[in-house]
C-alpha positions in Angstrom: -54.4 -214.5 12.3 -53.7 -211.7 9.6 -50.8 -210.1 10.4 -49.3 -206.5 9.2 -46.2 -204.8 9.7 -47.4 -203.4 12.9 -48.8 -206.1 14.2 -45.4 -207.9 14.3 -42.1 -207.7 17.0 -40.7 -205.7 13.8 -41.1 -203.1 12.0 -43.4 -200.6 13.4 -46.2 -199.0 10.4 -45.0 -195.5 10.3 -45.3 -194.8 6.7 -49.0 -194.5 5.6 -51.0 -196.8 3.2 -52.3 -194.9 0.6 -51.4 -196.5 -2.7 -54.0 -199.5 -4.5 -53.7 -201.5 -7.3 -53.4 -199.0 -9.9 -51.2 -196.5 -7.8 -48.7 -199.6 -7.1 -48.9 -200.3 -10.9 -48.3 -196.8 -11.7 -44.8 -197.1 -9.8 -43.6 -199.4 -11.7 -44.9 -198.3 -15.1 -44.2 -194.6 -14.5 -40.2 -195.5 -13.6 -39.9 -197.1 -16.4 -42.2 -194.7 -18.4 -41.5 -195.6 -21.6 -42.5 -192.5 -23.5 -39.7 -191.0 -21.5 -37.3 -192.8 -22.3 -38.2 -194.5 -25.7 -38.0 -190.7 -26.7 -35.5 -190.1 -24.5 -33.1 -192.6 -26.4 -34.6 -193.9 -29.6 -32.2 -191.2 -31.5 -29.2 -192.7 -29.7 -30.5 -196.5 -30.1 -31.0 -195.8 -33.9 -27.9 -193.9 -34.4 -25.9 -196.4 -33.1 -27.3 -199.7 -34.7 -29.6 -198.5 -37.4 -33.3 -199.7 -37.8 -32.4 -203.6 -36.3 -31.7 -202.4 -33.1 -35.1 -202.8 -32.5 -34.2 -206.9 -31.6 -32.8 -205.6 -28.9 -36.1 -204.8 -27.2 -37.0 -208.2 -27.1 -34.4 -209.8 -26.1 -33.6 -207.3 -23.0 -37.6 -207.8 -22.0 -36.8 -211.7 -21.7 -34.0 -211.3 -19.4 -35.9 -208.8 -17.4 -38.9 -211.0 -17.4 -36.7 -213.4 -15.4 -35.4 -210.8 -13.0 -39.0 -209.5 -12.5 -40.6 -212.7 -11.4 -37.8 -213.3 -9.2 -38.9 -210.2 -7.9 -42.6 -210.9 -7.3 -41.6 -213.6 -5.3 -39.7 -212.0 -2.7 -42.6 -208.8 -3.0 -45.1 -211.4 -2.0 -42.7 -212.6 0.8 -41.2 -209.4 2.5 -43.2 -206.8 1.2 -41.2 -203.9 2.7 -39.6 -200.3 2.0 -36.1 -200.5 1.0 -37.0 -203.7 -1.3 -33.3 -204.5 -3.1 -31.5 -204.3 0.7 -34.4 -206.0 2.5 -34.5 -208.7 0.0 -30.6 -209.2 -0.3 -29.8 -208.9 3.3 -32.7 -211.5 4.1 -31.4 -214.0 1.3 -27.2 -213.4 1.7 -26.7 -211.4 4.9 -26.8 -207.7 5.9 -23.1 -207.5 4.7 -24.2 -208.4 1.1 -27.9 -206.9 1.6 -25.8 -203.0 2.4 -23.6 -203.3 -0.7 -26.9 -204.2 -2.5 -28.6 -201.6 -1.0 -25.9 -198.9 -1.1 -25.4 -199.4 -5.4 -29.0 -199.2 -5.5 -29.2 -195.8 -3.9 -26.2 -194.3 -6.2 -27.9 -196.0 -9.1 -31.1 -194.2 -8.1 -30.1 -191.1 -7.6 -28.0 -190.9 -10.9 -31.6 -192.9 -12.7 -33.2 -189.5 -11.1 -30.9 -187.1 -12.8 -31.1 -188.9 -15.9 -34.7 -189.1 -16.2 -34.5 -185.3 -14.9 -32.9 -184.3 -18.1 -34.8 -186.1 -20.4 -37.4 -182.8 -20.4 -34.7 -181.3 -22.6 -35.3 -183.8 -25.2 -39.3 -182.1 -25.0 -39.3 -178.6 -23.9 -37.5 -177.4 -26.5 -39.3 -178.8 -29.2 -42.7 -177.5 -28.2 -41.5 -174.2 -27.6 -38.3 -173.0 -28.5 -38.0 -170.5 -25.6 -37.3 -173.2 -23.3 -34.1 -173.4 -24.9 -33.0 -170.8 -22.0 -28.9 -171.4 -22.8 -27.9 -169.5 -25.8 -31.6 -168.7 -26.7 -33.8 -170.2 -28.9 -32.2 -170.2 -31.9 -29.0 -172.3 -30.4 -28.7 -176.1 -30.7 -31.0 -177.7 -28.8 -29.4 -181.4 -28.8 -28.1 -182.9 -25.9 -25.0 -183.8 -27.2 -24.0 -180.2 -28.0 -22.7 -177.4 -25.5 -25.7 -175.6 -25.1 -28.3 -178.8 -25.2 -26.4 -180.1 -22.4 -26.3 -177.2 -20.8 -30.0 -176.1 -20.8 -30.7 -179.9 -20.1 -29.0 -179.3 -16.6 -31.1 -176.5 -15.9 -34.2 -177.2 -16.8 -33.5 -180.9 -15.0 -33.0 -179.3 -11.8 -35.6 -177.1 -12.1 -38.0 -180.1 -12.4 -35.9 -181.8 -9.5 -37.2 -179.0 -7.9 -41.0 -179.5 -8.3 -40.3 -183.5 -8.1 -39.1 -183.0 -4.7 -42.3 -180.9 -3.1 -44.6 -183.2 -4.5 -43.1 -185.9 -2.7 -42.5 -184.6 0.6 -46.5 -183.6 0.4 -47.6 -186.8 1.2 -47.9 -189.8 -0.6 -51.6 -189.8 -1.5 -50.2 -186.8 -3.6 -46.9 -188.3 -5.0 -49.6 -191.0 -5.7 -52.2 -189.2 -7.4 -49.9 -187.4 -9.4 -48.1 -190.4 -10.9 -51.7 -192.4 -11.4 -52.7 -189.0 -13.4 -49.2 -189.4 -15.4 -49.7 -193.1 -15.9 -53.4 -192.6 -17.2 -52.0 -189.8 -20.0 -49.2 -191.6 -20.5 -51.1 -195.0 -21.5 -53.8 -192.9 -23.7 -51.0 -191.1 -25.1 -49.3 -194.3 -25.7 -52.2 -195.9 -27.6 -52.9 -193.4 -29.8 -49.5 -192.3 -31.1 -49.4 -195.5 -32.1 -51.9 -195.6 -33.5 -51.3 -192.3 -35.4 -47.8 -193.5 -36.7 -49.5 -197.2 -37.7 -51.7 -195.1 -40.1 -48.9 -192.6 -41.7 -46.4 -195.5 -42.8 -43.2 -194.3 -44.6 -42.1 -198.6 -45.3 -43.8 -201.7 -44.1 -42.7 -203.6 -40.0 -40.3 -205.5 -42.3 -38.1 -202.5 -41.7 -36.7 -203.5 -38.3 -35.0 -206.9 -40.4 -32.5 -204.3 -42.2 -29.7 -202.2 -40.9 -31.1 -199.3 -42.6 -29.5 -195.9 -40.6 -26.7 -197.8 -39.3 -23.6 -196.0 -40.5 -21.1 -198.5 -39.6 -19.0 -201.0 -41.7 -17.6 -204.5 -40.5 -19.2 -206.8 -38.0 -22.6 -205.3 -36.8 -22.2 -207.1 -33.3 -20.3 -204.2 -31.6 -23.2 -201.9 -32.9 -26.0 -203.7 -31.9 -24.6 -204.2 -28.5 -24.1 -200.6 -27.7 -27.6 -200.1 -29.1 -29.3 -202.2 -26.7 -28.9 -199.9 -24.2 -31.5 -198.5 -25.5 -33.9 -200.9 -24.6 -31.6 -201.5 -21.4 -32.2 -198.1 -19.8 -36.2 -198.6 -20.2 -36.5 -201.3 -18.9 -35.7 -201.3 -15.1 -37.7 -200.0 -12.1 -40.6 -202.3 -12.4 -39.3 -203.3 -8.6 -40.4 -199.7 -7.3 -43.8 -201.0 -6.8 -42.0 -203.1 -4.2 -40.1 -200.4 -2.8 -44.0 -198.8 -1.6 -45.1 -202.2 0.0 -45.4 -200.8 3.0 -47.7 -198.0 1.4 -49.8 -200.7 -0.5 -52.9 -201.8 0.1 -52.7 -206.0 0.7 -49.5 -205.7 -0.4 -48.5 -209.7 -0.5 -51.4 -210.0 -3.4 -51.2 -206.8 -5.3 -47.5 -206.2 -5.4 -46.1 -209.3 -7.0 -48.5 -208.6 -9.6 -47.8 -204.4 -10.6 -44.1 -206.0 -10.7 -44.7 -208.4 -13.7 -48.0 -206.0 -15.3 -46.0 -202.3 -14.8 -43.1 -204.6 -17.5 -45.0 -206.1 -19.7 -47.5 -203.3 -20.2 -44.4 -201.4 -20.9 -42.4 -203.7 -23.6 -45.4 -204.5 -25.4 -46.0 -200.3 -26.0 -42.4 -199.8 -26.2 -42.2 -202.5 -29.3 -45.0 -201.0 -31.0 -43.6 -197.6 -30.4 -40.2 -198.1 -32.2 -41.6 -200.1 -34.9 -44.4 -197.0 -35.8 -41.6 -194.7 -35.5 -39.0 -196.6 -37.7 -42.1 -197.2 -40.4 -43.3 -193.5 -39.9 -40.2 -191.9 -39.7 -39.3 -189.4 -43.2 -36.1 -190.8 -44.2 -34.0 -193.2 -42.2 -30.5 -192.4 -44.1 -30.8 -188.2 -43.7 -29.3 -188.4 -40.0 -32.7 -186.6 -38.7 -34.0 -189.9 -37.1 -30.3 -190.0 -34.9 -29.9 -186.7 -34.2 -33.7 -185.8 -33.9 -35.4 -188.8 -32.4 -39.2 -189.5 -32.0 -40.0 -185.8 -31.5 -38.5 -184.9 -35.2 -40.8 -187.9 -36.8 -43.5 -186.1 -34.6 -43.6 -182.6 -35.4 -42.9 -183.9 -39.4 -45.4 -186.6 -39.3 -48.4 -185.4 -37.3 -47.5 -181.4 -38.2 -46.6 -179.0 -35.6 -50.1 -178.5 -33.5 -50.8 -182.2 -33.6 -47.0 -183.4 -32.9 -46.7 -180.4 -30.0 -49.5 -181.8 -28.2 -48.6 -185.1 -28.0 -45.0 -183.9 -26.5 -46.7 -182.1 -24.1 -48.2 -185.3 -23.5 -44.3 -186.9 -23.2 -43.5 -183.8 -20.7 -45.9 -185.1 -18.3 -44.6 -188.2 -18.4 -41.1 -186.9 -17.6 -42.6 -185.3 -14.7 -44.6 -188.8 -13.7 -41.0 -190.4 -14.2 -38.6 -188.3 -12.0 -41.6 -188.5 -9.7 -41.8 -192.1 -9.3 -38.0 -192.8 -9.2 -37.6 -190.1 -6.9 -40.1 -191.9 -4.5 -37.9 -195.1 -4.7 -34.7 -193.9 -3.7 -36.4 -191.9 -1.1 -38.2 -195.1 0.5 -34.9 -196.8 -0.1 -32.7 -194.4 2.0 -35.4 -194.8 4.6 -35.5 -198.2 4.9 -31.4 -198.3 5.3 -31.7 -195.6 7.7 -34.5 -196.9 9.6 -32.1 -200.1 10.0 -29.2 -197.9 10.9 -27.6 -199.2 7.9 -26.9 -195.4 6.3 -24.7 -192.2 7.2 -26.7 -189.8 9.5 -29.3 -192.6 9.8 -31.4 -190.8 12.8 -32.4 -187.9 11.1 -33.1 -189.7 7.5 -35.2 -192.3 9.1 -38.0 -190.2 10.2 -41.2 -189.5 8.7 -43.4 -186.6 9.1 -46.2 -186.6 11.1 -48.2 -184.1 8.8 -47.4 -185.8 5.7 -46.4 -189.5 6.5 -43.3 -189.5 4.4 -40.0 -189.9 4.8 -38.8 -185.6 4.3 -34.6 -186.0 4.5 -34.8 -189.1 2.5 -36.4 -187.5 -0.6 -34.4 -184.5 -0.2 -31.5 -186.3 -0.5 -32.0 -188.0 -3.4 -33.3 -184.7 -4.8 -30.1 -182.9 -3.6 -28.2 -185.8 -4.9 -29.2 -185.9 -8.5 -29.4 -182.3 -8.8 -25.5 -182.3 -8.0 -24.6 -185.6 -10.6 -25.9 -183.2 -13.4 -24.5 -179.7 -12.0 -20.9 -181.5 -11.3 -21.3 -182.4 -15.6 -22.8 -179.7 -17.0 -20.1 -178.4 -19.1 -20.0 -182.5 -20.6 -21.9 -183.2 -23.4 -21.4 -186.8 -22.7 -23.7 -186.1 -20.0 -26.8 -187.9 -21.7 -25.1 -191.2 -22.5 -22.9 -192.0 -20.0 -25.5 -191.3 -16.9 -27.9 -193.2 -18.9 -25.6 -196.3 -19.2 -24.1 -195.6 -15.6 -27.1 -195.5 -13.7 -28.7 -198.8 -15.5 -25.5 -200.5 -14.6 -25.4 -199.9 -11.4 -29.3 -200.8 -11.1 -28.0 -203.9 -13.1 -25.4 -204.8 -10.0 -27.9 -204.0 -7.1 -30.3 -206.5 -8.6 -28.1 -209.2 -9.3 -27.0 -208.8 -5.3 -30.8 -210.4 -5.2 -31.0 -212.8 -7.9 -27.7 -214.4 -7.3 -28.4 -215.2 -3.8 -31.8 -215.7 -4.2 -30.4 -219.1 -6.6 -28.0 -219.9 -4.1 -30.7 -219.9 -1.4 -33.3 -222.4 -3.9 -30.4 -224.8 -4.3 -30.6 -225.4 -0.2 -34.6 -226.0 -0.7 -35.4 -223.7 2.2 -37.3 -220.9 0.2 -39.9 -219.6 2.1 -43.8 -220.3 1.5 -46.9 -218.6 2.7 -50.4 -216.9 2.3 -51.6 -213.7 0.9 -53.9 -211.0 2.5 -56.7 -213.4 1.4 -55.7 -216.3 2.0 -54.4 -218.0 -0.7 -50.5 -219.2 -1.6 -48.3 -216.3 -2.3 -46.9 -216.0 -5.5 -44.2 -219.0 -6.7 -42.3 -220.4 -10.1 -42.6 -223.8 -8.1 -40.4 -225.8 -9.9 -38.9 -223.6 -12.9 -37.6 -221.3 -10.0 -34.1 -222.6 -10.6 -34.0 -222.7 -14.3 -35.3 -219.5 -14.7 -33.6 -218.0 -11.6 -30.5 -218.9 -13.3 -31.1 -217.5 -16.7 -32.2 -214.6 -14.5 -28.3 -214.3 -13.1 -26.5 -215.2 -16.2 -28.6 -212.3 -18.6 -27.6 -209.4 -15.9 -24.1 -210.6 -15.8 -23.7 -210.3 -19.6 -26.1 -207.1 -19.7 -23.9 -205.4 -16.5 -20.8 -206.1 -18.4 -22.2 -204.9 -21.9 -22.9 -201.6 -20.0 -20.1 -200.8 -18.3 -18.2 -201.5 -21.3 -15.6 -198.6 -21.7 -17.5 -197.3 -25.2 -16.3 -193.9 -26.2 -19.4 -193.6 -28.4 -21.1 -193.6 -25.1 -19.1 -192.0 -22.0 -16.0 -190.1 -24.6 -17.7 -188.0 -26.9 -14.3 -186.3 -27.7 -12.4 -190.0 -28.0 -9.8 -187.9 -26.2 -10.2 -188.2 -22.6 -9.3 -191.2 -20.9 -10.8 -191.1 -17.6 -14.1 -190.3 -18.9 -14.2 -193.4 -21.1 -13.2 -195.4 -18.5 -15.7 -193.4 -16.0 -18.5 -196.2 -15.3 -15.7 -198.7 -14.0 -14.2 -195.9 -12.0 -17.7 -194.4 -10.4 -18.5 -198.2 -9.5 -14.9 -199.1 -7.7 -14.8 -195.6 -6.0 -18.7 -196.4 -4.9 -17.6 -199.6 -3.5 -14.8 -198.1 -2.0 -16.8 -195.2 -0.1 -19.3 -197.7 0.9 -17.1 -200.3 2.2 -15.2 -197.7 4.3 -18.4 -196.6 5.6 -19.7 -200.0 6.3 -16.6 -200.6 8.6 -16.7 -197.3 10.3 -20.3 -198.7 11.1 -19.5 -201.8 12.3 -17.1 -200.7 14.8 -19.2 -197.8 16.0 -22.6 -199.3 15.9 -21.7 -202.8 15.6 -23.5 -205.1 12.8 -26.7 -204.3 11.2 -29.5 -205.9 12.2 -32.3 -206.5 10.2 -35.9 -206.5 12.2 -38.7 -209.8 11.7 -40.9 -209.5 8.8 -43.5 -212.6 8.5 -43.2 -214.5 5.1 -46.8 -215.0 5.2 -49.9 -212.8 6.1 -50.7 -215.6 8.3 -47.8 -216.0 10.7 -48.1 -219.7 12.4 
């Protein structure tokens, strides 16, 4: 007998299902949305490892690869809100599944604000009146005093708008983010193409350091460069975290997961590479400073190169949107469990709109306050960017890592999908690529976190903000472990409700 969410001694089906296959793809493409943050970081990418940094874009897409069909698996088997803590808690406990679970939602939150800012990288250059701090003849970079500072504002202006939009209902947080996707992917395809056609130098570019200022080993540099590629390339789970939204979840879910990434790298690659052979000069400090919208405005002229940033603005917009929605559906799905402070009112969901309304306030509130708290840091670009990816990074190894564990016992879980047929599986190269899947975001976490000044100490002066990712992560831990004993002896243990591993439950 097919069986849903409601049909089960679990959890009841409160949130509605309004998302299909391309809204569930759209999830996952629009939070990683990579003409949001390929322009968002390419200047700082470049900048810091010259034209190679492109190999960095490969090799993070491998590693992700392996964390992403991981992913699909546990989508097909427990295709619920809340996807990291669900998942870990099922594989490693609900102790394990909360910490999991808890770094996500920080990680999200600060992934919101960063994404949120990203508009400055846009706004400004299609119209300089939207560079409100200082006017519009004052520097509009992020890493300057007024750039950051207008960034902050116009962020939580458009945290503003992300937030009604997604306590409308989810057939309109969905519709909006299917229309983002669909401009986004033509937008995608023809700058591309436009930058194929206007080349500066031949793809053989991306073989040469050219840009990178640096002397000695180029190691260091390339390392900090890749987080780049690192920062795009997460958020393909979010299609998991609307499951319970989906349409025949168990079949289409595992599938947006792996299509939302590779649909993304494969753009992304081609996008750096037109923009390095496109790009005016590579040596003048433009490309670094100036990014993919200076080779657009140069390259295509102003009307052309305005339109495709407008273009880029909606995909900011399509972005926040999207990551937004995640956190939200996380928050409720830890709430719903009584696994999250003031659990009662955050686990309820609207009658009018079917969505979870405290939750995506919350996160809303929440990233609007990470960039408020910074806004007189112009740091504030980098070091959320690399924050928020590493604690992403540590959430989903809380998956993968007992998720190995779990295959070594031989008691992985197997199943039918909403028609039938066997649910998504690596069969046998689940351990060998399960473990590749735990070593890559150990070494990636770590490479992250790293204590760079070039990316969280601007100044070089400041000690504590250098060392800030390390201390945001242990003081995280440290709120959320204190928390999760209050809990315990309060409400006692967290218990997580059935969810069948197969749409046919025997």
């Amino acid at each position: 007998m097919s069986t849903s969410l409601s049909d089960t001694p679990g959890y009841a089906q409160e949130l509605r299902r309004g998302v299909g296959t391309f809204s569930s793809f759209a999830a996952g493409f629009s939070f990683v949305s990579i003409l949001t943050t390929v322009f968002q970081l390419f200047g700082l990418g470049f900048g810091l490892g010259g034209a190679s940094f492109f190999w960095a874009w490969p090799l993070v897409f491998a590693g992700q690869l392996l964390v992403a069909l991981c992913f699909a698996e546990l989508a097909a088997r427990w295709p619920v809100s809340g996807a990291i803590f669900q998942w870990s808690g099922r594989l490693a406990g609900t102790t394990a599944g909360w910490f999991a679970g808890w770094v996500m939602v920080i990680g999200q939150i600060l992934t919101v604000a960063a994404a949120a800012i990203a508009i400055q990288v846009v706004l400004p250059s299609i119209w300089s009146g939207f560079q409100i701090v200082g006017g519009a003849g004052a520097d509009s970079a992020v890493s300057s005093p007024t750039g950051a500072q207008n960034a902050v504002l116009l962020g939580v202006i458009l945290l503003v708008i992300t937030t009604i939009v997604n306590i409308a209902g989810i057939r309109h947080m969905a519709a909006a983010t299917s229309v983002g996707v669909t401009i986004e992917i033509v937008a995608v395809i023809a700058l591309v193409f436009a930058l194929f056609v206007l080349p500066e130098r031949g793809p053989g570019v991306v073989f040469t350091h050219e840009g990178w200022a640096g002397d000695g080993s180029y190691l260091p540099a390339f390392l900090a460069s890749a987080l780049m590629a690192a920062y795009v390339m997460v958020g393909f789970d979010s299609a998991g975290e609307l499951a319970e939204e989906t349409h025949s979840p168990r079949r289409t879910t595992p599938r947006t997961i792996l299509h939302a990434l590779i649909a993304s790298a494969i753009g992304g690659a081609l996008l750096i590479i037109g923009a390095l052979m496109a790009a005016p000069s590579l040596t003048d400090g433009n490309l670094a400073t100036g990014g993919l919208s200076w080779v657009l405005t140069e390259r295509l002229g102003g009307v052309l190169g305005r339109l495709f940033l407008c273009c880029v603005a909606v995909a900011v917009f399509a972005c926040t949107l999207a990551i937004q929605t995640a956190g939200a559906r996380m928050i409720y799905s830890m709430a719903r469990d009584k696994a999250f402070p003031f659990h009662r009112q955050l686990s309820k969901v609207s009658p009018r709109t079917g969505t979870p309304v405290g939750a995506s306030i919350v996160v809303g509130v929440g990233a609007a306050i990470a960039l408020v708290v910074n806004i007189g840091q112009s740091a504030i670009f980098t070091a959320l960017s690399s924050l928020c990816i590493a604690m992403l990074y540590l959430a989903y190894l809380g998956v993968t890592l007992p998720m190995l564990i779990l295959r070594f016992r031989k008691t992985w879980p197997r199943g039918v999908d909403e028609q039938g047929k066997p649910l998504f599986s690596l069969g046998r190269w689940g351990i060998p690529l399960n473990a590749l899947a735990v070593v890559y975001q150990i070494g990636m976490a770590v490479n992250l976190l790293w204590p760079r000044p070039e990316i969280y100490d601007l100044t070089g002066e400041t000690w504590w903000l250098r060392w800030s990712a390390l201390l945001v992560v242990a003081l995280s831990l440290a709120a959320g472990a204190g928390y999760l004993l209050f809990k315990h002896r309060v409400h006692g243990r967290i218990e997580l409700r059935h969810v069948p591993h197969s749409a046919q439950e025997a």
